[in-house]
N, C-alpha and C positions, 0 to 999 in steps of 0.2 A: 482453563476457562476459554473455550471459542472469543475470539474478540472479531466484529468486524470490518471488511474493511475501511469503512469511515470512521472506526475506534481510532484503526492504525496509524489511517492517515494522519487523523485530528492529533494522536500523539506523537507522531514526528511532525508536525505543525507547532506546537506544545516545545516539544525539544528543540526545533532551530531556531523559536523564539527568544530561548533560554542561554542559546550560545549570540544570538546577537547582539542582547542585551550585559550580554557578559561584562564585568567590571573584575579586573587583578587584582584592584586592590581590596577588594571584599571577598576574595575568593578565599576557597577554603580545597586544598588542593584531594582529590580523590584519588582512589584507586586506578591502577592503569588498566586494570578487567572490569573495570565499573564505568572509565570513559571508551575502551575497544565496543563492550554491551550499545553505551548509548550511541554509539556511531553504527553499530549494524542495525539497531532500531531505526532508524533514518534510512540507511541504503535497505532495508525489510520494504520502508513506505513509498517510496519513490521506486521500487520494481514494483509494488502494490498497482503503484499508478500511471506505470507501464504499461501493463498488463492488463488495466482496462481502458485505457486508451485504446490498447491495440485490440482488445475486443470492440471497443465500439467503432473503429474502423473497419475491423472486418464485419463487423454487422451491416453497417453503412455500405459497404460494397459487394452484402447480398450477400455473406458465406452462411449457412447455416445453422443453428444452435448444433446439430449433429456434427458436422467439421470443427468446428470450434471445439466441442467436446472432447473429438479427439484429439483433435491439435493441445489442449492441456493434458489430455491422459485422463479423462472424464467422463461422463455421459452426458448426450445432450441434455436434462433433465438438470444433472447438476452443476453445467454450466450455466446454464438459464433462469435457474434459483440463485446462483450466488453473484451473476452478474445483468441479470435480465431487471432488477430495480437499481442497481445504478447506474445505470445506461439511463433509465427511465427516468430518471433525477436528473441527468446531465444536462 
């Protein structure tokens, strides 16, 4: 299922709340491929939010939804669809 990226974000927001809150002594110890998972889900959200940072800087300094495009391996069409409303949010 497509999630996007404000899903993403929102759930690595969701999970570093869950490690900060964290308590040992109520813990219930898990698998070591179930806490590697929930650690790539976080570094997933934070390149997420990278990556449109650095679009909206390149937008802010005039590159074009075409350069952009291809700068991710895209078209401008579907760079602009997938980051053209959270820019607009920002």
């Amino acid at each position: 299922m497509p999630r996007s990226i404000q899903d993403i974000l929102d759930h690595a927001d969701e999970l570093a709340k869950r490690f900060e809150d964290f308590d040992p002594d109520n813990a219930n110890e898990i698998p070591v491929e179930e806490y590697l998972l929930q650690r790539a889900v976080v570094t997933r959200a934070r390149s997420e939010q990278q990556l449109i940072d650095s679009v909206l800087n390149a937008r802010t300094a005039g590159l074009s939804w075409q350069r952009i495009g291809a700068l991710l391996g895209t078209s401008a069409q579907a760079a602009q669809q997938r980051y053209g409303a959270v820019l607009e949010a920002s």
